[in-house]
C-alpha positions as CSV (number, residue, x, y, z in Angstrom):
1,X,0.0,0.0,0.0
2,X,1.2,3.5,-0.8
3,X,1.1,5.8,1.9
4,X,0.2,9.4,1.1
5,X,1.2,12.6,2.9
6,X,-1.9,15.8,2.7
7,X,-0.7,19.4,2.5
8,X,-2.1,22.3,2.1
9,X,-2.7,26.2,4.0
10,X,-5.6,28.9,4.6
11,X,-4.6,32.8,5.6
12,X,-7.2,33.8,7.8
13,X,-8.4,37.5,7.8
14,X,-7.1,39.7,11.4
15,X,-10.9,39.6,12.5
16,X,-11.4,35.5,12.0
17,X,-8.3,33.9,13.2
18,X,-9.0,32.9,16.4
19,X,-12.3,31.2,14.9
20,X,-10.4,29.9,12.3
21,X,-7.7,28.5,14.5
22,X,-10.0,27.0,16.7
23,X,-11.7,25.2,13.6
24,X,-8.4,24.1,12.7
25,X,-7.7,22.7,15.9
26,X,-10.9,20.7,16.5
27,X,-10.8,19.7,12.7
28,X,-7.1,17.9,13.7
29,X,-8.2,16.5,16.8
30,X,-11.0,14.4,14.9
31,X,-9.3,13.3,12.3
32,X,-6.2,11.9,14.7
33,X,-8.6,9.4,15.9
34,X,-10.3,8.3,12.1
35,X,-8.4,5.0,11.2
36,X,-5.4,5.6,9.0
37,X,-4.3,8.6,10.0
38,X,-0.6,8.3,11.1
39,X,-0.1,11.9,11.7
40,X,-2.2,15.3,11.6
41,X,-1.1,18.7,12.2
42,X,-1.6,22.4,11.9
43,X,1.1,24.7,12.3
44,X,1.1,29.0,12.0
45,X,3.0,30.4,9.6
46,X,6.6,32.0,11.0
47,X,6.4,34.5,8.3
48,X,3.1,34.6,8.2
49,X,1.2,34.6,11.4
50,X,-2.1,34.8,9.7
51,X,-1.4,31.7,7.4
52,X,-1.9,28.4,8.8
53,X,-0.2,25.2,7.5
54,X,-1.8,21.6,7.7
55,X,0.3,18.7,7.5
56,X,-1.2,15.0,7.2
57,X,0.1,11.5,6.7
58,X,-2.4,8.7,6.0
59,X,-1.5,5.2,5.7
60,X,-3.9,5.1,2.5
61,X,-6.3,6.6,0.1
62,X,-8.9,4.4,1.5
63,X,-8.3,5.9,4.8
64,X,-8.1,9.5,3.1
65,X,-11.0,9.3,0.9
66,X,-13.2,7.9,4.1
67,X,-11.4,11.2,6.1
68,X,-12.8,13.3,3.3
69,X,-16.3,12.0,3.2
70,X,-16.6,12.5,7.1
71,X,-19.0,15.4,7.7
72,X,-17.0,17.0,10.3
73,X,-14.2,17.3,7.4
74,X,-17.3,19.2,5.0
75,X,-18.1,21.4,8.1
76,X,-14.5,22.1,8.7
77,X,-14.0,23.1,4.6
78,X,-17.2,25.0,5.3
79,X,-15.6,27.2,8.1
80,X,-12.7,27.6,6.1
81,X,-14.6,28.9,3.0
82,X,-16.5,31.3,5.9
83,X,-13.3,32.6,7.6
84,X,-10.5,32.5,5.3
85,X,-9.0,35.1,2.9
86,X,-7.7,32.4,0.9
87,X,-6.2,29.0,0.8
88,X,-4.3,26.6,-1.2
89,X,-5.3,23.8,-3.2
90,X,-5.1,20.5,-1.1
91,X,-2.1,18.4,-1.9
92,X,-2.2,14.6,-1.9
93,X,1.7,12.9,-2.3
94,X,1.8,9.2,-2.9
95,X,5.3,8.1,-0.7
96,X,6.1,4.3,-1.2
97,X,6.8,1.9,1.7
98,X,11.0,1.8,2.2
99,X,12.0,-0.2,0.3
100,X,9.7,-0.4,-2.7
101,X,11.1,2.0,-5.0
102,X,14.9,3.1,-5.9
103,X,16.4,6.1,-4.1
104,X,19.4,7.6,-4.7
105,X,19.1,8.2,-0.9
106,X,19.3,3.8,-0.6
107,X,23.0,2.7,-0.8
């Protein structure tokens, strides 16, 4: 199975980052505790300190595709839409187990 790591960011306005935050908190907390997800976290922006950064690992797309289906993930994308001045496009990135492919990181 490939596992895939999820990235992607939303820049809150100055008047909705604490909601926005918040979302983004309680959206991270869920989805630690779907099966599949090895890792899910939301980091602010050192440059940008109105930009916050969402980093996710899921052991598959089963797991992801179940995560997006969720309705607390369509209420979280709804908040977003509400409170953010823009964000990025969600990025899904295959890795393959160690082992599986060549690297020229493998000696």
């Amino acid at each position: 199975m490939t596992m895939l790591i999820v990235t992607g960011s939303v820049t809150a306005r100055t008047d909705t980052f604490e909601a926005l935050l918040e979302a983004a908190l309680a959206h991270v907390a869920r989805s630690r505790t779907k099966p599949g997800c090895l890792t899910h976290g939301v980091h602010v922006d050192c440059e940008d300190p109105m930009r916050l950064f969402f980093y996710e690992e899921w052991a598959d797309r089963a797991a992801l595709d179940a995560h997006f289906a969720e309705p607390g993930s369509g209420e979280f994308m709804a908040a977003v839409k509400a409170l953010a001045q823009a964000s990025t496009r969600v990025r899904s990135l295959p890795v393959e187990p160690r082992g599986q492919a060549a690297s020229p990181l493998n000696h």
